[in-house]
C-alpha positions, 0 to 999 in steps of 0.5 A: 358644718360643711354638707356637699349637697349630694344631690344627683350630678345631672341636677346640679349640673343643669342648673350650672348650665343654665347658669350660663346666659346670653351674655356668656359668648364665646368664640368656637373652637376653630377648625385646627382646634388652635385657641388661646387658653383665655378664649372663652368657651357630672357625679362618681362613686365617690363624688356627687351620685353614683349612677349615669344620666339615664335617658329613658324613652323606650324607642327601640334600636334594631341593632341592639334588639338583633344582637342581644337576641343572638346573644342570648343564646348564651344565657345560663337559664333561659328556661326559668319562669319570671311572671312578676314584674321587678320592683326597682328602689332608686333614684333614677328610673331603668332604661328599658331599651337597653340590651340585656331589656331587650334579651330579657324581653326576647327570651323571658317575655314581659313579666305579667304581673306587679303590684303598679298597673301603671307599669304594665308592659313594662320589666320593672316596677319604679320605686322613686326615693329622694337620694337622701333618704335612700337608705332609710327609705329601704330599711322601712320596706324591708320591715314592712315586708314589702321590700324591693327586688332591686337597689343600685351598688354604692361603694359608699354602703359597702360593706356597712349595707350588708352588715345592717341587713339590707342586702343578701347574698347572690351566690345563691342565685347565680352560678358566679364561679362559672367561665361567663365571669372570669373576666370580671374576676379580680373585680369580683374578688375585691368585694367578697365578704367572708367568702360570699359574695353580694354583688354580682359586678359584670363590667366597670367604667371610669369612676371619674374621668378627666375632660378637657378642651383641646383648643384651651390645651393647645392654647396654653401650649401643652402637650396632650395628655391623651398622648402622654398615656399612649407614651405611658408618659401620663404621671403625677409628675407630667400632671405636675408639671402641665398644671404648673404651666397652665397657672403661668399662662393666665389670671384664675387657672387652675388644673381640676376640678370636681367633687371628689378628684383626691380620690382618684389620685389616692387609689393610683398608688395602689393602696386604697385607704381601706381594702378589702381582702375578702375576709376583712378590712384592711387599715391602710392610714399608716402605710408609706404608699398613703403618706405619699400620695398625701404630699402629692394633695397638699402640693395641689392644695399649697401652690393653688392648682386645683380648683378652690371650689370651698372659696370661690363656688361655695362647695359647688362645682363650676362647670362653667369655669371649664368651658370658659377655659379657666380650669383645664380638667373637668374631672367630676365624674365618668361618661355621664358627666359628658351626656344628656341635657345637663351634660357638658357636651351641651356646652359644644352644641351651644357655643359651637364646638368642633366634634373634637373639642371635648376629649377624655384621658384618665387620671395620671398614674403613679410613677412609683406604683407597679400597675397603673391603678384607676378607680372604677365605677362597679355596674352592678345592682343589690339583692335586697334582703327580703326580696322573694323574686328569686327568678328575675333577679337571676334573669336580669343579672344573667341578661346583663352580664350575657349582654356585656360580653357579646361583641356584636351586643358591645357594637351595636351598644356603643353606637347607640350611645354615640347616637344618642349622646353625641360621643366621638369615636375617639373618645367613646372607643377609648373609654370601652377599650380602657374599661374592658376586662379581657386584659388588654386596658392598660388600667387595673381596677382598684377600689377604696372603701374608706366611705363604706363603714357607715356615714356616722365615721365616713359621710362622704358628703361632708368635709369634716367627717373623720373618713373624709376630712384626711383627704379633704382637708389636704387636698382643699383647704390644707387647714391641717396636715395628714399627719394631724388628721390621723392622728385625730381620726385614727382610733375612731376609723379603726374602732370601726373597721374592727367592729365590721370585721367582726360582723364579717366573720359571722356573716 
């Protein structure tokens, strides 16, 4: 049986990081940014974990406490009573210095009471749960009557969460169809069930986005891909072609890499291999748009581009290759795969990198699709079921999506991150712009749910789960075709779906 070790992406890639010893020199990046491609030198939704690295030190940053004090002025009820302090179950702790904790702090004070005294002062209780025993370890509170207020969303639990109970829906809470989520709107619609809806998604940002280093780029003599996007030129075919010329220009390249990155080439086509319509799920395993996109994984596969990390790095990602140069796209998750002390901006400060070095480009588009379909990450959190904290819940929602909408909040947010977490202008003001909802990113978001339906038919952290195994096995190891593979997989995968649509029916 082949297990991805889903432990959280900040881990794992610490410790590639520190894989890295004194002997592992390399020369920096010269002020041009010229390099030979040879010149020596973490997870999504879908690929390790879905959630950023988050730095909690609890300082306070001025402009962010100003701005979302103005903002919050536009608060759907700043006059409700949240006494009790919300009881948080994750995996990671919640950054409490950022702007909608500052609002919810300046018009809501700091909850009163909790059952933790350690977090007196504090917005939120933690509930510290091993990743993978997240799911049992929220079934056992809510029958023990001591449920949590709050879970992180996971793509990969939705909707199969919902229909085991686990969470109920926020429309009863939260006024969703008012003008403050209209942004958010076709977001929002791809994740109703039955007409209700149990995510309130505020905002996204990049499920997976591409990293590479300008100098092993120019090195190889290839155009920048940030270019091509501009040029609305960045396509599977220009992709194609890019990896097909860094192979030539040395010994062991390879285009990309990360856990997950098939997955982003499949939603590109704008056919997800199961969707969701609101009322339903949708099998998408027979459609034209899958098939096609399943050549493109195999040609990958075939002509060794990708990064053969079942071969080479026993499953494992290898950021080190990246940074060394042998591998051109680091494409293994969204922005905190650049941030924090295992993020791979430590690789510029250790070897000396320019400010520039490191830069950003999403997935290529689909040349045949009518949009430009990217896989988003959904920021958003789950009411669980049992939770009686009616009033904070609905505070901090309102906190956050008040927050996200305000420019002057937006500002002072973006550069508090590139304070903190060395982004660039050029790269962090790309990523806002490309993840806004207010029309203007050249991106449409689009979501697959094929990990959803339980880990029984989807693990997404095993290769050869009948979920999995279409895309892994084309994309990977290419031990079978997709036409085989669905043929295998087809009636477990479809005995399934119709057994949830018929649980979403009678929610």
């Amino acid at each position: 049986m082949i297990n991805f070790k889903k432990a959280a992406a900040g881990v794992l890639a610490a410790g590639m990081i520190l894989s890295l010893t004194a002997c592992d020199e390399e020369p920096a990046a010269n002020a041009s940014g010229s390099g030979t491609s040879n010149a020596a030198p973490d997870a999504n939704a879908n690929a390790v974990v879905t959630t950023p690295l988050v730095t909690t030190t609890y300082d306070t940053d001025p402009a962010v406490i100003d701005a979302a004090k103005e903002a919050s002025a536009s608060l759907d009820n700043p006059d409700l009573k949240v006494d009790k302090r919300l009881k948080w179950m994750a995996w990671w702790d919640i950054d409490e210095t950022t702007a909608a904790a500052e609002m919810f702090k300046s018009v809501y004070g700091v909850p009163a009471t909790g059952d933790d005294p350690s977090r007196e002062g504090r917005i939120f209780e933690y509930i510290n749960v091993a990743y993978g025993e997240r799911y049992d370890k929220l079934a056992t509170a809510i029958q023990s009557g001591d449920s949590p207020d709050l879970f992180p969303f996971e793509i990969r639990d939705f909707p199969y969460g919902v229909i085991k109970g686990r969470y109920q829906p926020v429309d009863t809470i939260l006024n969703l169809e008012g003008s403050k989520w209209d942004g958010a709107r076709d977001v929002l619609n791809q994740f109703r069930l039955n007409g209700r809806y149990y995510c309130a998604i505020y905002e996204i940002s990049f499920d997976s986005l591409l990293y590479y280093r300008k100098s092993v780029l120019e090195g190889a003599g290839l155009k920048d891909p940030r270019t091509l996007f501009e040029n609305d030129e960045w396509t599977w075919d220009t992709f194609l072609d890019m990896a097909r010329q860094f192979q030539q220009s040395g010994d062991g390249k390879y285009v990309i890499e990360g856990y997950n990155p098939e997955n982003e080439f499949v939603v590109s086509t704008g056919t997800p291999i199961i969707e969701n319509d609101g009322t339903k799920l949708i099998n998408n395993m027979n459609n034209a748009n899958v098939e096609r996109v399943m050549d493109l994984l195999s040609t990958l596969q075939k002509e060794n581009l990708r990064y053969p990390l079942h071969e080479l790095n026993g499953w494992s990602v290898n950021p080190k290759a990246w940074a060394q140069g042998d591998i051109l796209f680091y494409g293994n998750g969204g922005t905190w795969e650049f941030e924090g002390d295992s993020g791979l901006n430590k690789f510029a400060q250790r070897f000396g990198w320019n400010d520039d070095e490191i830069c950003v480009v999403p997935y290529p588009r689909d040349p045949q699709a009518d949009k430009y379909y990217h896989f988003m990450k959904q920021d958003a959190m789950m009411w669980c079921k049992g939770s009686t904290n009616d009033a904070g819940v609905a505070a901090w929602i309102d906190c956050s999506v008040t927050s996200s909408l305000d420019p002057a909040v937006t500002a002072a947010s973006k550069q508090q991150s590139k304070d903190k977490n060395g982004w660039t202008d050029y790269n962090l003001d790309f990523i806002y712009s490309q993840t806004t909802l207010d029309g203007t990113s050249k991106l449409t978001p689009i979501f697959d749910f094929k990990n959803g339906i339980g880990t029984d038919v989807a693990d997404a952290g095993k290769a050869e789960s009948p979920v999995e195994s279409l895309t892994k096995t084309v994309f990977l190891t290419g031990e079978k075709t997709y036409t085989q593979l669905r043929e295998e997989n087809f009636a477990t995968i479809d005995t399934r779906i119709n057994e949830l649509n018929d649980a979403i029916s009678k929610l």
